[in-house]
Every structure is written in structure tokens, then in C-alpha cells.
FIBAVEX-893285 format. One record per residue (C-alpha): y, x, z; residue in three letters. Coordinates in nm, 3 decimals. Layout:
# FIBAVEX-893285
R        Y        X        Z  rest
R        Y        X        Z   ala
...
# end
This chain:
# FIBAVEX-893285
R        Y        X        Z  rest
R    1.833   -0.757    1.474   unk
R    1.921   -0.843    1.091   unk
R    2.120   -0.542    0.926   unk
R    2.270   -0.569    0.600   unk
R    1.998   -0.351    0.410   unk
R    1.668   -0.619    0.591   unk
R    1.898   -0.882    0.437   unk
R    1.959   -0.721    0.086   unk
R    1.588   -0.561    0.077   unk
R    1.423   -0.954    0.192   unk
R    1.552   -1.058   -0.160   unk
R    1.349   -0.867   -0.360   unk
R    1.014   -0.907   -0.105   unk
R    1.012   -1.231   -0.112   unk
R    0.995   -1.263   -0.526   unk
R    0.700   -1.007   -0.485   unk
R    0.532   -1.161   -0.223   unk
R    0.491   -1.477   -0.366   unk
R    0.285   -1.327   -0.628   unk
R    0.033   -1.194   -0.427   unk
R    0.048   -1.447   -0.111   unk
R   -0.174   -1.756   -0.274   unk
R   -0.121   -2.107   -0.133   unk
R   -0.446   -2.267   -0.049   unk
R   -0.527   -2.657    0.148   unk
R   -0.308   -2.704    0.435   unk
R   -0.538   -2.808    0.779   unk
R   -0.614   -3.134    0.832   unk
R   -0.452   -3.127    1.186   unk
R   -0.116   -3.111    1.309   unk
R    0.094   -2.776    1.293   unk
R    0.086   -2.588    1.604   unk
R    0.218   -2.230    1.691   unk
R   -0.047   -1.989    1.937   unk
R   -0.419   -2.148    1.725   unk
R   -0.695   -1.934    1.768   unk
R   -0.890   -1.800    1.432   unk
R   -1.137   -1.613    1.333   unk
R   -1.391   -1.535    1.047   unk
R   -1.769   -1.524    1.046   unk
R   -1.924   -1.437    0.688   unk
R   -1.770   -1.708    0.445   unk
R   -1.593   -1.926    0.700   unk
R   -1.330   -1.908    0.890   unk
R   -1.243   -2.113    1.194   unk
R   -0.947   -2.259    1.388   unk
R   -0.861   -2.396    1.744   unk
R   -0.641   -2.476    2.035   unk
R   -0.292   -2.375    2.012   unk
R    0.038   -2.604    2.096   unk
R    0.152   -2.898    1.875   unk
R    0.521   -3.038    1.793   unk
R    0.484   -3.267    2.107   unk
R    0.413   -2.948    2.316   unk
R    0.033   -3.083    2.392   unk
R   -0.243   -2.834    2.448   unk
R   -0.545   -2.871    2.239   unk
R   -0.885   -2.791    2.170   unk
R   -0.990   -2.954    1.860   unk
R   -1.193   -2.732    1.625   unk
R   -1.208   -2.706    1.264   unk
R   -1.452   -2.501    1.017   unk
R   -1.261   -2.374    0.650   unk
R   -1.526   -2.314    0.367   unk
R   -1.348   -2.059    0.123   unk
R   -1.583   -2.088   -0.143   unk
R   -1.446   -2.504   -0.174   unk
R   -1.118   -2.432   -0.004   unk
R   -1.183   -2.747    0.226   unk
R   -1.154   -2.823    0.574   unk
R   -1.421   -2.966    0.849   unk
R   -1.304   -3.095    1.126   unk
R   -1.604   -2.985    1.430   unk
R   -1.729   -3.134    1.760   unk
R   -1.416   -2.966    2.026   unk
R   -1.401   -2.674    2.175   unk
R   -1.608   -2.753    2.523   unk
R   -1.369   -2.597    2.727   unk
R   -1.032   -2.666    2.885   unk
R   -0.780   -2.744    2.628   unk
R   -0.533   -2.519    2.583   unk
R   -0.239   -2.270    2.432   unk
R   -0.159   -1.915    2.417   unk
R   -0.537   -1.771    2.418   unk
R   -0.702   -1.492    2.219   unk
R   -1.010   -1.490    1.979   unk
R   -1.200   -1.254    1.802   unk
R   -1.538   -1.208    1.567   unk
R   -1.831   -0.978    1.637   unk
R   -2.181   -0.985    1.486   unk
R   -2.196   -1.377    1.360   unk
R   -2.043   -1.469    1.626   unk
R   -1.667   -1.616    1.785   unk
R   -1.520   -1.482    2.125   unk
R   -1.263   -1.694    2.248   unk
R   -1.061   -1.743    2.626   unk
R   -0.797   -1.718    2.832   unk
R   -0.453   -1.875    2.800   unk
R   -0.291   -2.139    2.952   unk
R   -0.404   -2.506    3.025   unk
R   -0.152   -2.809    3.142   unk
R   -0.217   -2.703    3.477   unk
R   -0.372   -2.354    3.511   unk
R   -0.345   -1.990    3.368   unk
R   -0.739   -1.918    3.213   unk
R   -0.962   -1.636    3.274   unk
R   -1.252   -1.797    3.110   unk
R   -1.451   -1.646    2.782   unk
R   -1.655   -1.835    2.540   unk
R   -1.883   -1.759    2.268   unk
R   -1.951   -1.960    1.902   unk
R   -2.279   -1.943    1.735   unk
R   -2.242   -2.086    1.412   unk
R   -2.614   -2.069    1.333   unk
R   -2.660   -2.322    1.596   unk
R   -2.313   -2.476    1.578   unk
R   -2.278   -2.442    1.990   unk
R   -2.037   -2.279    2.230   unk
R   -2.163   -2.096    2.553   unk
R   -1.962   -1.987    2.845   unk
R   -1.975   -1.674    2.940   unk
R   -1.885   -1.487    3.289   unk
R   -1.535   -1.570    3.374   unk
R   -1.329   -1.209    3.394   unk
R   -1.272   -1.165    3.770   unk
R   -0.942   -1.113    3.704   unk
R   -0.599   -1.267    3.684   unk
R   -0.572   -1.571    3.501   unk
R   -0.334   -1.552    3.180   unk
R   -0.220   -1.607    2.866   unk
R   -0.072   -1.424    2.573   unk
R   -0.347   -1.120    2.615   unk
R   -0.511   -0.867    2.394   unk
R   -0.851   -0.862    2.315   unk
R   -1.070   -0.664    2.135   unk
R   -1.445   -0.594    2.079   unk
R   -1.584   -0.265    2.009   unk
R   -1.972   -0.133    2.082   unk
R   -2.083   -0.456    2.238   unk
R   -1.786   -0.456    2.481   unk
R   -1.531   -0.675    2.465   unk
R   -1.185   -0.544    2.620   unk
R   -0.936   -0.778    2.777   unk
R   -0.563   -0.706    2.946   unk
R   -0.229   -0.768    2.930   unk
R   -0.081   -1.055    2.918   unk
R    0.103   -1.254    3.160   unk
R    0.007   -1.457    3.480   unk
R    0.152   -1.642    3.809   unk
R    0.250   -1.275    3.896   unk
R    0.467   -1.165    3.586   unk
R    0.393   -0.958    3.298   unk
R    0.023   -0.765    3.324   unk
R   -0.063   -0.387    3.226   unk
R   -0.430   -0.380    3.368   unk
R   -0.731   -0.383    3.090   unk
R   -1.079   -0.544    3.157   unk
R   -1.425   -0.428    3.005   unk
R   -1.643   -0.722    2.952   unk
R   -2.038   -0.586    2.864   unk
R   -2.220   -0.830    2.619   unk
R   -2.563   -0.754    2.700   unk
R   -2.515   -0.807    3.058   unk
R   -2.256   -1.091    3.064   unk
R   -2.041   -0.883    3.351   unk
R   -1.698   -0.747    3.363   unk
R   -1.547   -0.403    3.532   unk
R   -1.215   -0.295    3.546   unk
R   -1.068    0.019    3.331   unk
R   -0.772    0.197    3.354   unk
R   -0.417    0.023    3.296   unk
R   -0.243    0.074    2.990   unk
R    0.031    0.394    3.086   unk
R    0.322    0.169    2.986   unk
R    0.517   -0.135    3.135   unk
R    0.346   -0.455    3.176   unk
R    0.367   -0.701    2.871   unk
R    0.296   -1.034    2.713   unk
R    0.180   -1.135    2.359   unk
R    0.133   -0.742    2.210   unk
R   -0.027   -0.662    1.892   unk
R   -0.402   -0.553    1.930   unk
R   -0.697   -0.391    1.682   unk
R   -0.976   -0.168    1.679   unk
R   -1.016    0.048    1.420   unk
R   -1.219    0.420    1.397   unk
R   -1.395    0.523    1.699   unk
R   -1.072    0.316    1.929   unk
R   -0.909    0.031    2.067   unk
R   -0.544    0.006    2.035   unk
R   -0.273   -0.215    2.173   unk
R    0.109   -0.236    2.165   unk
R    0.424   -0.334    2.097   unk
R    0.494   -0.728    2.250   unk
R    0.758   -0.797    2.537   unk
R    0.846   -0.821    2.939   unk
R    1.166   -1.052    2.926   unk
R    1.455   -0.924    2.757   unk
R    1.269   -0.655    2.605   unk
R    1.080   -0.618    2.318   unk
R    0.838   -0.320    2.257   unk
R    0.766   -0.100    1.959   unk
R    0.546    0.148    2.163   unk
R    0.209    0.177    2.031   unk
R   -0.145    0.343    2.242   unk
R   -0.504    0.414    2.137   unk
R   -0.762    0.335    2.368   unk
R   -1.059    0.568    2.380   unk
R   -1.396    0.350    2.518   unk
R   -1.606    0.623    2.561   unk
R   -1.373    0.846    2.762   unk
R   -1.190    0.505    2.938   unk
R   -0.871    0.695    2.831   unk
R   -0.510    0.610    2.711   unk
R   -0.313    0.824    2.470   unk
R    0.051    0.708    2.350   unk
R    0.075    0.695    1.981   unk
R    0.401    0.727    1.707   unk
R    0.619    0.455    1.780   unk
R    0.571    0.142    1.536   unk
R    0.822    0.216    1.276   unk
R    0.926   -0.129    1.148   unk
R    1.142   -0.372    1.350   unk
R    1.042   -0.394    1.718   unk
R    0.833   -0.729    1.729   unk
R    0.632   -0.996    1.976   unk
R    0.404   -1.264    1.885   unk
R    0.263   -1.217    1.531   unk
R   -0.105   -1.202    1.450   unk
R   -0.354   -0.903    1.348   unk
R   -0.702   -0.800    1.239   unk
R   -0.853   -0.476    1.098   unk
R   -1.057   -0.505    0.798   unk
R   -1.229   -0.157    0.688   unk
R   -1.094    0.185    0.858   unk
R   -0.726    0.009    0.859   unk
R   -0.590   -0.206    1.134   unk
R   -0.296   -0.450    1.032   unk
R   -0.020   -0.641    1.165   unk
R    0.123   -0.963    1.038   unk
R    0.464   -1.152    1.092   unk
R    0.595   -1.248    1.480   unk
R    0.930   -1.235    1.597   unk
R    1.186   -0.930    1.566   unk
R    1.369   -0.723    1.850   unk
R    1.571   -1.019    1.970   unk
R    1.306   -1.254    1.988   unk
R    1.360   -1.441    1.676   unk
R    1.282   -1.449    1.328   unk
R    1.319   -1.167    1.084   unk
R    1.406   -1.251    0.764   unk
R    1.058   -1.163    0.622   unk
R    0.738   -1.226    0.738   unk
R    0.669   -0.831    0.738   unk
R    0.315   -0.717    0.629   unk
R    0.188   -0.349    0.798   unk
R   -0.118   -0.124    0.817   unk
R   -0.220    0.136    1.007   unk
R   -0.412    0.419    0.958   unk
R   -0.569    0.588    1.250   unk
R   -0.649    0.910    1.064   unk
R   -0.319    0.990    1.034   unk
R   -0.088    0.789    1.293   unk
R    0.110    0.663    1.041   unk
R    0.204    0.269    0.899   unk
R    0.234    0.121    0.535   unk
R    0.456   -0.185    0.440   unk
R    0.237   -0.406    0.273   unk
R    0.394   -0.773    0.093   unk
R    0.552   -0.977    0.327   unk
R    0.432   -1.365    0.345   unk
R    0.623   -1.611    0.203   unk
R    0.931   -1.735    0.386   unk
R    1.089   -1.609    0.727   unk
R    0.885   -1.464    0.968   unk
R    0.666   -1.705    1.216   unk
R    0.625   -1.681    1.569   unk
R    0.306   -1.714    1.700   unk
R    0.072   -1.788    1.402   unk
R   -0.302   -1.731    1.358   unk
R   -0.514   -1.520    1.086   unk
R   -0.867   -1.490    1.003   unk
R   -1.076   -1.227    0.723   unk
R   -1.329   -1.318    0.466   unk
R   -1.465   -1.129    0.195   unk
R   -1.175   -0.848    0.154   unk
R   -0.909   -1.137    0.171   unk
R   -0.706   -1.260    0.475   unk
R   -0.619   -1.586    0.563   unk
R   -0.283   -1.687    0.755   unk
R   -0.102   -2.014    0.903   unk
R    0.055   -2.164    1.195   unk
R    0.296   -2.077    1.413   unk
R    0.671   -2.155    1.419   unk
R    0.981   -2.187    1.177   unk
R    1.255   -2.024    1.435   unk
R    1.517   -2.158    1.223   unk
R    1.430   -2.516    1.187   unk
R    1.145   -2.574    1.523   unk
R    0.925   -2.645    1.232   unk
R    0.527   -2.593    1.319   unk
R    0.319   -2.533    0.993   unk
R   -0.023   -2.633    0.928   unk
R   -0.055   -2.479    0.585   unk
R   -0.301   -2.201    0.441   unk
R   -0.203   -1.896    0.198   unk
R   -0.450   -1.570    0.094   unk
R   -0.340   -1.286    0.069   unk
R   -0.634   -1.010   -0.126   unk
R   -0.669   -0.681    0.102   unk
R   -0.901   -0.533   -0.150   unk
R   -1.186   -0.315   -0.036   unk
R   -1.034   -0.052    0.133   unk
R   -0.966    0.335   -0.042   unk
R   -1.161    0.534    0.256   unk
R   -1.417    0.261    0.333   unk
R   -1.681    0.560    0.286   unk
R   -1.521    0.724    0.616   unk
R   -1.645    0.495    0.860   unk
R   -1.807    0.588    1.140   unk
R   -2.094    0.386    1.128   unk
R   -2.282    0.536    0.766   unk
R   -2.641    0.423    0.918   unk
R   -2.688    0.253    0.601   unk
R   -2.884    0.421    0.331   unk
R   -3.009    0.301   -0.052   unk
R   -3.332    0.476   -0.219   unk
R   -3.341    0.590   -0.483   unk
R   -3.049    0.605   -0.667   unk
R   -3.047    0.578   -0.956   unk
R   -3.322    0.312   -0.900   unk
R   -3.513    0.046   -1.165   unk
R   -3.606   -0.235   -0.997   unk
R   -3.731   -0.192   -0.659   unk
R   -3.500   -0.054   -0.340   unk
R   -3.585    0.079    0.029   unk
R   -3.317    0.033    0.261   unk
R   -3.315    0.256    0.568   unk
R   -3.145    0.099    0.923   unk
R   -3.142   -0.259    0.769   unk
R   -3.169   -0.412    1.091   unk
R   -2.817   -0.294    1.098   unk
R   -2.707   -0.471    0.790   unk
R   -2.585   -0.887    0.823   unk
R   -2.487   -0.904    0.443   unk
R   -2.529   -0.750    0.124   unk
R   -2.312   -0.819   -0.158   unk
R   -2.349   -0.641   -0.518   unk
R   -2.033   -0.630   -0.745   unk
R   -1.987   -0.532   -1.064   unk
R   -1.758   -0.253   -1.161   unk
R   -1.532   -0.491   -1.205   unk
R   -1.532   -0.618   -0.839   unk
R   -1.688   -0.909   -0.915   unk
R   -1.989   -1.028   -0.667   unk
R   -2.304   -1.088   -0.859   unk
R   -2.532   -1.111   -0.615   unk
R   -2.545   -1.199   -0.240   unk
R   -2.820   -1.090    0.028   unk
R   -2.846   -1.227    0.391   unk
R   -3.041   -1.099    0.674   unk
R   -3.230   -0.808    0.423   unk
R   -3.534   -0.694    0.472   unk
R   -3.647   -0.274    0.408   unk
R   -3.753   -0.324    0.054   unk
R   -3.591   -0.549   -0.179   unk
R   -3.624   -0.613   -0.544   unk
R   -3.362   -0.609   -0.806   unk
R   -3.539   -0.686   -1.125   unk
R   -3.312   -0.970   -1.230   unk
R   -3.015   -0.754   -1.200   unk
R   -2.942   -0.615   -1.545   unk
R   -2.878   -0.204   -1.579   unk
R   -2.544   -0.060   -1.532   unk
R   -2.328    0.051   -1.176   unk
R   -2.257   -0.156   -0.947   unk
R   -2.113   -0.157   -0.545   unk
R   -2.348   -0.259   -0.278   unk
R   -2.141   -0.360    0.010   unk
R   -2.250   -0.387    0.351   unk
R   -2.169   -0.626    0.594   unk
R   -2.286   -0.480    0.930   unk
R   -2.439   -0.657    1.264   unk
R   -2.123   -0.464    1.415   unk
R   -1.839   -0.570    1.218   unk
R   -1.771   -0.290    1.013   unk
R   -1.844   -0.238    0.621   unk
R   -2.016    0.020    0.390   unk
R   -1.993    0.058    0.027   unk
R   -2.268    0.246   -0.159   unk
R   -2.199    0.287   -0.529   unk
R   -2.566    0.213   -0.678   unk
R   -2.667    0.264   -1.057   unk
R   -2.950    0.069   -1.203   unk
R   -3.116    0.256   -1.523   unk
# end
């Protein structure tokens, strides 16, 4: 629903937004709404989804951010398709589900881009379907929701990496429901908001792994919504764009985060333009990445690129996961690193924010002679997902 003050305030966001929303190169592939993304260290990726002459697909393209160019890649091996669900987790790309020209999907996939090859992986013994959440958290990737041959879908799936099998967990305590908003953030999972026919959702529920519980959260307090995209990026979970509470656009393409210390949402800039249904979004380095999806006004499908710089988060030091420790500090030259088997990347910045030095795959003891004295951030890229920032000095 557009009232008179979304209208009046979508003036005055939009002149702000497109100073900190960045146009980058537009995909070398058709514009589709429903592509799958995600990120993995300085790339970011991009597949499937449904194109202006309402084909499927499953062509598969690699973005380099440091070049801001486009690869087009060898296609996704399995069925082509629309309407499925990706996500990233230690080097690696999860994708499945959705719906084929002939079939609803309960099939999940995994990337390696160290050996540039996809793998299936156990289908979920489940309902077939498309429009799902999924998240990974603690080698476990959860999966529900959704909607299949029998209607909208409230029942959530727990899919064990190490052992490639699936078991079922308790449903969410809410109405079934199709294309929802989905993150983990903290020590949880949570999912919400999305629709079941006329209805669109602004209830919002953390899900507790450990405990295989539910718990209802505060209501999303922006405009009820379906079929945007999301990510989390540090101890904050966000939510990007979709359509409003009568299944169309809203006049901006409204920008939220959550924090899950404290229950509560912030308005961040809204993208450029009207909102989009059904577009795609992948992280790199502190920065998110957005396209795709539909202009609800015009039928348009876009295929271009913008940034938008998330900065490193304010309570990054709260994670849970602080297995990460530098000695000593203040240091000279040399550096022992306890846990580094936990650590993927390592990138200094100055105090300026600016990276000065990158390390991949560390080892315990490293040597930072070449780095000239002064304080710097070492930030951590973990095996897991999740970041750490240590503020190091170098005398």
C-alpha cells in the first residue's frame, strides 16, 4: 500500500541513495527476475533464474570485483531452472531447489571454486519446491518453506554437511508460506515475512539450532513485503527490496538491518529506483552487490550491477566465534596466530580502512617485516563465514 507520507518521504531517498548506491558493469546475460548469487572471497557468482521469454536457465557466470568484469562459466550441471535458493559457506556455493519446466526440485548442489566443479549432494527427502529459505549455520544447512504441488509449506529440513544426510526439524509455528526473507545471524537462524495467496506477511521468528526451537520475534516494522533478497554480513542480518503488502512495487527499493541483540530494525538507503521483485544479491569485502529481478511498473527484467558499501560493522568484536587470537601486541615484526586453522583470509588495513596487505590460507607464525610501524586492523575472514577484527599496532 502507497500512503501519502512513502510517496512524499521516496523523494528525498532516492536523491540520497544514489549517492551511496554505485553503478557498476551490467551482466553479460539477459535480465531475469529469481537468479541465484552468492559470494566466495573476491568473487561473486550468478545463475538460473527466469528470463523476459519466461525460459528457465542455468547458465553461470563468475564477477571479479577487483576488474569489475564478467566471466561467463561452464553451466550449472543440473536441471535448469527458476525460483531456487543459494547460499555461501566456507569457500564454497550451496545451491537447489526450485522449479524446472516440468518438476518442483528438491535437489542441493555444491560449487568449489578451487576446482571450478559442482557436486550433487543428497537430495532432501522432502517435498519438492520452490521459493524456499535456506540457511547454513555450524555445518548444517537448513531448508523449508516454500511452496510445492501441495500449496504453501511451513515444515523446515536440517541437511548435515559432514554426512551428506537430511532429518526433519520442527515446523515453523506460523502459516505456511512462499518466497520469505531468511538470515542467520548470532548464535540463530531466522526466517519470515513472504506470502500464502492474498496475504502478505510481516511476522518475523528466530530459529534456535541447538535447542531445534522456534520463538516469534517483533513484527518487521517496515511495509509488509514478499520476494526481495537478503544476506547478513557481520553480527547484522539485512533485507533488500521485494514487493510491498499488495504484491507490488513500493515506491523505494527499501534497505533494512537487523540486529539480533536487540530485536529491533534500521532503515538503511534505499536502491535506486522502485522496488524489484525477485532480484538477487551477493557480499564481498564489506560491500554488497545487487541486480535482477523485475520492474512491476513496466515488466522490465534488469541485468545491471550497483554496490552499495556496508562498512565493517560497529559490534563486529561481539561475535560469537572470537577463536582468533594475535601475539604479541604490540608486535615488531614477527606474529603467532592461535586457531589459524580457523582463519580463510587475512586482510590488514590501515587506519584509514584501506587494505594493505592480504593473507590466504595463514599459517601459525607469520612475518610482517615489510609492513611499516603504526596501527592497523587485521580482519579475519573465517572457514565459517563469520569475521573478526583485531586492532594490531606495529612499534
Amino acid at each position: 500500500m502507497k500512503n501519502l507520507f512513502t510517496a512524499i518521504f521516496s523523494l528525498g531517498t532516492l536523491l540520497l541513495s544514489a549517492q551511496n548506491w554505485v553503478q557498476k558493469n551490467d551482466i553479460p546475460a539477459p535480465g531475469r527476475n529469481h537468479p541465484v548469487m552468492f559470494g566466495i572471497d573476491n568473487k561473486g557468482y550468478y545463475l538460473t533464474g527466469t528470463t523476459s521469454s519466461s525460459n528457465v536457465t542455468k547458465d553461470f557466470y563468475e564477477y571479479d570485483a577487483a576488474s569489475d568484469s564478467w566471466t561467463q562459466k561452464t553451466s550449472f550441471p543440473g536441471a535448469a531452472r527458476s525460483f531456487a535458493i543459494g547460499h555461501t559457506y566456507q569457500g564454497k556455493g550451496y545451491v537447489g531447489f526450485g522449479l524446472s519446466a516440468t518438476q518442483y526440485l528438491n535437489d542441493l548442489w555444491v560449487f568449489d571454486p578451487s576446482t571450478d566443479d559442482w557436486t550433487r549432494l543428497a537430495d532432501c527427502p522432502c517435498e519438492g519446491r520452490r521459493h524456499p529459505a535456506m540457511v547454513i549455520k555450524n555445518d548444517k544447512i537448513f531448508v523449508g518453506l516454500g511452496d510445492g504441488p501441495s500449496g504453501n509449506l511451513r515444515d523446515w529440513w536440517e541437511y548435515d554437511i559432514a554426512s551428506d544426510s537430511w532429518k526433519q526439524q520442527a515446523s515453523l509455528p506460523a502459516l505456511g508460506r512462499h518466497h520469505p526473507f531468511q538470515f542467520t545471524t548470532g548464535d540463530y537462524v531466522y526466517s519470515g515475512l513472504g506470502h500464502a495467496g492474498n496475504t502478505i506477511f510481516d511476522d518475523w521468528y528466530r530459529y534456535d539450532p541447538v535447542n531445534e526451537a522456534w520463538t516469534q520475534m517483533a513484527d518487521f516494522p517496515g511495509e509488509a513485503r514478499v520476494a526481495g533478497t537478503q544476506f547478513h554480513h557481520g553480527h547484522y542480518g539485512y533485507v533488500l527490496s521485494g514487493d510491498g503488502d499488495d504484491h507490488s512495487y513500493m515506491p523505494t527499493g527499501e534497505f533494512w538491518r537487523y540486529d539480533d541483540d536487540t530485536d529491533t530494525w534500521t532503515e538503511l538507503d534505499p536502491h535506486p529506483g522502485i522496488s524489484r521483485w525477485a532480484p538477487g544479491s551477493f557480499v564481498i569485502d564489506h560491500k554488497v552487490y545487487f541486480t535482477g529481478g523485475q520492474n512491476r511498473q513496466t515488466g522490465a527484467l534488469y541485468n545491471d550491477l550497483w554496490v552499495y558499501e556496508l562498512g565493517i560493522p560497529a559490534n563486529v568484536n561481539e561475535l560469537s566465534y572470537r577463536t582468533v587470537e594475535f601475539l604479541p601486541n604490540p608486535f615488531s615484526n614477527e606474529l603467532i596466530i592461535r586457531n589459524f586453522k580457523e582463519v580463510n583470509t587475512i586482510k590488514v588495513l590501515d587506519i584509514l580502512g584501506k587494505e594493505v596487505l592480504r593473507v590466504q590460507n595463514p599459517t601459525q607464525n607469520l612475518n610482517f617485516s615489510d609492513l611499516s610501524k603504526g596501527i592497523y586492523l587485521f580482519q579475519v575472514e573465517k572457514l565459517n563465514g563469520d569475521i573478526q577484527i583485531e586492532k594490531l599496532i606495529k612499534d
